[in-house]
C-alpha positions in Angstrom: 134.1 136.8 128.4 135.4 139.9 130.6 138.1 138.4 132.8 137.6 135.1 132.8 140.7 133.7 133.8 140.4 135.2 137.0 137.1 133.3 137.5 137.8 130.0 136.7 135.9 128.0 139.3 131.8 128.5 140.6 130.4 127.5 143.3 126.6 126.8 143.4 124.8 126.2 146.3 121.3 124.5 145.3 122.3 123.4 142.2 120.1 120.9 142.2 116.8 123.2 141.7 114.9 125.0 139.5 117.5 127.7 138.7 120.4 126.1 140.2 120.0 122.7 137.5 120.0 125.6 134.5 122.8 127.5 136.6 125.2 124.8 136.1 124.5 124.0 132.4 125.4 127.4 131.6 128.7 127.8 133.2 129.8 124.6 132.0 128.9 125.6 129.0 130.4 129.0 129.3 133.8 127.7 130.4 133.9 127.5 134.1 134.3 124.6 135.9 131.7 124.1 138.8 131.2 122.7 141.9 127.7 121.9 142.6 126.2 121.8 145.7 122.6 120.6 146.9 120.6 118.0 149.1 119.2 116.6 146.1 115.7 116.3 147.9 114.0 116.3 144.0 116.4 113.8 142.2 119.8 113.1 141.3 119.7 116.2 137.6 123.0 115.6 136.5 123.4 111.9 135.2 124.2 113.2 131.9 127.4 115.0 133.3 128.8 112.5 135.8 131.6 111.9 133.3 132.6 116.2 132.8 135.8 116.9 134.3 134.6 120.7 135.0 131.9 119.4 137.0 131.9 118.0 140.8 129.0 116.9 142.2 128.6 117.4 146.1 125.3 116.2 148.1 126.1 118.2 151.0 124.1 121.1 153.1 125.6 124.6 153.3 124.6 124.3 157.0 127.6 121.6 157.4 129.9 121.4 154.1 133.4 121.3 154.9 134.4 124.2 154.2 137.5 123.2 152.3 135.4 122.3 149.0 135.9 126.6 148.9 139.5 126.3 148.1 140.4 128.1 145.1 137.0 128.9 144.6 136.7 132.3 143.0 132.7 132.7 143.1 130.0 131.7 145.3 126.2 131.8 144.2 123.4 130.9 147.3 120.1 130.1 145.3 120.0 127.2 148.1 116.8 127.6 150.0 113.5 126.5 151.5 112.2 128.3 148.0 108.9 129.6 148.2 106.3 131.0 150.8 103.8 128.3 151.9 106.9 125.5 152.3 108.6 127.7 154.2 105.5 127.6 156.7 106.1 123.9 157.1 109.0 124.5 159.5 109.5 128.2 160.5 112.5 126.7 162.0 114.3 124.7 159.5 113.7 127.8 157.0 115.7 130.4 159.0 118.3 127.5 159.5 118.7 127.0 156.1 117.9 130.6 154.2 119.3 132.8 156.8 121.8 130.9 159.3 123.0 128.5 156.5 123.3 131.3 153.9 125.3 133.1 156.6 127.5 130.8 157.2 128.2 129.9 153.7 129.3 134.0 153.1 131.5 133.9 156.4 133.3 130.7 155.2 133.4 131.9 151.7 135.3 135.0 152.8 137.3 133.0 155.4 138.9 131.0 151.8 139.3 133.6 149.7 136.6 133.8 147.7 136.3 137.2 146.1 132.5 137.3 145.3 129.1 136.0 146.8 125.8 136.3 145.1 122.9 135.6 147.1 119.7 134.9 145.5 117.0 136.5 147.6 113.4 137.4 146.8 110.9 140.4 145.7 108.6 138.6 148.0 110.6 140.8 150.5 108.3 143.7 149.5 105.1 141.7 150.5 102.1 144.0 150.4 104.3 147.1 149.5 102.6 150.5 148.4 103.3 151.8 145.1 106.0 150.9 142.9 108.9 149.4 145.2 112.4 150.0 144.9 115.2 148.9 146.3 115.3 151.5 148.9 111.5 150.5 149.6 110.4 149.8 152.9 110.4 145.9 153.6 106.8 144.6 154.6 107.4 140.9 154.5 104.9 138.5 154.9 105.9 135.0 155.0 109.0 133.1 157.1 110.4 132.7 153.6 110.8 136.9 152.8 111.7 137.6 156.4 114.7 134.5 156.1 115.7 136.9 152.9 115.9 139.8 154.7 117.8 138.0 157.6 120.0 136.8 155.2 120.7 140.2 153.3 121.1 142.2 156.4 124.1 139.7 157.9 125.5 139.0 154.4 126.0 142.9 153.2 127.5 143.7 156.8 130.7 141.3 155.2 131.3 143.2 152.2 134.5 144.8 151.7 136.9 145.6 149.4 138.2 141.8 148.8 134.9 140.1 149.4 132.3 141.5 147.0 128.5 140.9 148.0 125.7 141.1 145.8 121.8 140.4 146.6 119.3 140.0 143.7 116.0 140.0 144.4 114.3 138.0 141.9 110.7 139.1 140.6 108.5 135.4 140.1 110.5 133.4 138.4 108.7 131.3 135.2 110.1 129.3 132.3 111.0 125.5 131.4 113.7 123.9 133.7 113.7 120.1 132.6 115.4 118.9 135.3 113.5 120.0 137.8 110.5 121.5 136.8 108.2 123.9 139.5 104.4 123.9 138.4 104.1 125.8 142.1 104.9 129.4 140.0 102.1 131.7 138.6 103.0 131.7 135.0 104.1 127.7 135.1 101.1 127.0 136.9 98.6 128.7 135.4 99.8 127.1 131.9 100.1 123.4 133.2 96.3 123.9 134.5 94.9 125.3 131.3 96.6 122.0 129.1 95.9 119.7 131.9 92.3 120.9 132.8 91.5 123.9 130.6 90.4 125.5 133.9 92.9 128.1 135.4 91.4 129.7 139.3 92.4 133.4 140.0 92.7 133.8 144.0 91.5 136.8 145.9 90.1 138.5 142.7 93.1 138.8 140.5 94.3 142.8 140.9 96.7 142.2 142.9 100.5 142.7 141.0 102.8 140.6 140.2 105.9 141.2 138.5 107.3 137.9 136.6 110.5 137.2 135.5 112.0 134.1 132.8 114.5 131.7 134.3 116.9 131.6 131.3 116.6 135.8 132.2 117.5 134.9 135.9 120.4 133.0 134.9 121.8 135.7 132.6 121.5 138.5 135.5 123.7 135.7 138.2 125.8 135.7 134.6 126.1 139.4 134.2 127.3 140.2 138.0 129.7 136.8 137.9 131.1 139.0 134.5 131.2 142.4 135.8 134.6 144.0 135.7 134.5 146.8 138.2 133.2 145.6 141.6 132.5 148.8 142.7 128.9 148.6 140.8 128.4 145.4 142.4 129.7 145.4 145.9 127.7 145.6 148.9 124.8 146.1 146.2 120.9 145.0 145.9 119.4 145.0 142.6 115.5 143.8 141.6 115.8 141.2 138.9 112.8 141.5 136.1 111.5 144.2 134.1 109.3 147.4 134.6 107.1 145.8 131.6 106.4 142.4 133.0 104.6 144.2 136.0 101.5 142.1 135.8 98.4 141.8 138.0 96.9 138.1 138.2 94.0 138.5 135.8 96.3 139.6 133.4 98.8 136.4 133.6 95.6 134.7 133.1 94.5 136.7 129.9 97.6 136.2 128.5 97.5 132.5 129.0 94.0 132.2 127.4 95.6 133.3 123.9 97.4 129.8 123.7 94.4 127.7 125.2 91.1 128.9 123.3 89.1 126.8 125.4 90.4 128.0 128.6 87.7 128.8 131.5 88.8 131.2 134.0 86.7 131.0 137.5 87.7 134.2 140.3 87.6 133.1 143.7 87.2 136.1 146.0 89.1 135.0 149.0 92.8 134.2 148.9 95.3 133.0 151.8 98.3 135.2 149.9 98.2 138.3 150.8 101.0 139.8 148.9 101.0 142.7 146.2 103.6 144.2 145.3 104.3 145.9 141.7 108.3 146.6 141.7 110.6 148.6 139.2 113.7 147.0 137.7 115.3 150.8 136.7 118.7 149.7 139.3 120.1 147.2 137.4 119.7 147.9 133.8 121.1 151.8 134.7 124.3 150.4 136.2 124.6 147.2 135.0 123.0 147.5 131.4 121.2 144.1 131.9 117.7 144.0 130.4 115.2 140.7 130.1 115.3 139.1 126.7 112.3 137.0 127.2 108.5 137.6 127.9 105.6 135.4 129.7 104.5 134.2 125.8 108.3 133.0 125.5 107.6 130.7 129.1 103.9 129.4 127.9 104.6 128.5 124.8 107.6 126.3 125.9 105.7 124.7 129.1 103.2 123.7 126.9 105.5 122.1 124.4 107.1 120.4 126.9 103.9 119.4 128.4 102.7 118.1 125.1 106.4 116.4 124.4 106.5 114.4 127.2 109.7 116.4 128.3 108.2 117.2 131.9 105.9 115.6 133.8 103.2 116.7 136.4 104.1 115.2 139.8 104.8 115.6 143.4 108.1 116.6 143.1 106.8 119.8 141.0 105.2 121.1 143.5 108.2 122.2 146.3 105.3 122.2 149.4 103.9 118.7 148.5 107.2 117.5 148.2 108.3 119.0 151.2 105.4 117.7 153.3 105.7 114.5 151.8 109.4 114.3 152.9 108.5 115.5 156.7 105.8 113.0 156.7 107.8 110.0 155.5 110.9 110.8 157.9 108.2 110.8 160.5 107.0 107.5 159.3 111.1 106.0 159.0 112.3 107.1 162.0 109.2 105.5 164.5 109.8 102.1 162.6 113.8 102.0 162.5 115.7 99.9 164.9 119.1 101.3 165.6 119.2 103.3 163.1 118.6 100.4 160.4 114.8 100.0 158.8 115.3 96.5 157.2 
């Protein structure tokens, strides 16, 4: 590992989520000891590491840590977030307090201690309904509260960068793939494959041409992975890079196709109208030019494992798989708790 001495301890804000849960299994398991941080909102993940002595466990908000759990903290990675369009609808508000203010805040702190590199995961949902193939010197056309929280974020987060505090954005294409501990069926590829084993009935909204581009989770972790490893920061600093792969550039009909290979009794109903608007198709040339990192997995790899999961019992369809429902649910119950608690106590 290239300098790994030097990089001893990782900080992870929204370790508790899809990619965060996989996050800190990998840089335990890499060596580094890690600080996770998170809410928690979809379950306590890590009650088979209470006992690891490279791992602390925080419930905490990056709105309000204290901001000595940074000390001697060598690398920060934000994948905390409101985390996908139609939840971030749910509360305009509390997204840009979390995904932009919060994420702000955790960089200014972060370079107030020391800390010598901050990775913010942001979004190619940033490029909305871009023209063409989109770069990352494309023009921004976001859609949703969540992309325009990104490019908040971005913006106030680059103008920190200098020569002891390294920031770098990644914009991640779609993320799919198994994450055991807390599982999203709310993604294209993940949902697409729990509907044809569940119902044998996938939906393609708004006519399915619009692109796409998909990318694996264990392929996500490996690019936070390749930037944490990168000896010269001058490839990295003050640096956006689109995380995916020119070749898994899909359009929706095609997720779909590909899907039907594994479920031979799949039906696949087109509805015309659709509330998402985006379309974007976006190339991944940056990033494996200057930083040599390339995908190692493909959208068969992430069916074929969801549906063994599926059929193992090893993740369940629920509420908390679905990051809107679980949201709304949450909103609603605090609703519900705070109009029936007495001084602060329900019972």
């Amino acid at each position: 590992m290239k300098n790994k001495e030097k990089r001893k301890t990782i900080f992870i804000a929204g370790a508790g989520g899809y990619i965060g849960s996989k996050m800190v299994y990998k840089f335990l398991e890499r060596g580094y000891e890690v600080i996770a941080l998170d809410r928690y909102f979809f379950g306590e993940v890590f009650s088979d590491l209470v006992k690891n002595k490279k791992l602390r466990i925080i419930k905490d908000d990056i709105r309000f840590f204290d901001e000595n759990l940074l000390n001697n903290v060598e690398v920060v990675i934000n994948v905390a977030a409101i985390s996908n369009d139609p939840a971030s609808e749910l509360d305009p508000g509390i997204t840009q307090s979390i995904n932009y203010v919060g994420a702000v805040r955790l960089a200014k702190i972060s370079k107030k201690m020391g800390v010598s590199r901050y990775i913010l995961s942001s979004s190619c949902s940033v490029y909305g309904a871009g023209k063409g193939v989109l770069t990352e010197e494309s023009q921004l056309a976001p859609i949703s509260e969540y992309a325009k929280s990104k490019i908040n974020a971005e913006r106030d987060i680059l103008g920190l960068s200098d020569s002891n505090f390294c920031v770098t954005i990644l914009r991640l294409a779609t993320v799919y793939g198994l994450s055991r501990l807390r599982m999203r069926f709310d993604l294209i590829v993940n949902l697409m494959t729990l509907h044809a084993w569940k119902n044998k009935k996938v939906f393609i909204m708004g006519g399915g041409n619009q692109w796409r581009p998909v990318v694996h989770i264990d392929d996500v972790v490996r690019a936070f992975e390749t930037v944490i490893e990168e000896i010269d920061p001058a490839k990295i600093n003050s640096q956006i890079f689109n995380i995916g792969s020119n070749d898994q550039n899909y359009q929706v009909y095609q997720v779909a196709s590909i899907v039907k290979k594994y479920f031979s009794e799949l039906e696949i109903e087109v509805v015309p109208e659709d509330p998402d608007p985006r379309d974007y198709n976006v190339n991944f040339d940056k990033v494996a030019r200057t930083l040599g990192y390339k995908v190692t997995k493909n959208v068969e790899d992430g069916i074929l494992e969801i549906k063994e999961a599926l059929e193992d019992g090893l993740v369940v369809d629920n509420l908390r798989t679905i990051t809107f429902k679980h949201y709304e649910y949450l909103i609603e119950a605090d609703k519900v708790l705070s109009s029936v608690k007495l001084s602060g106590r329900l019972f």
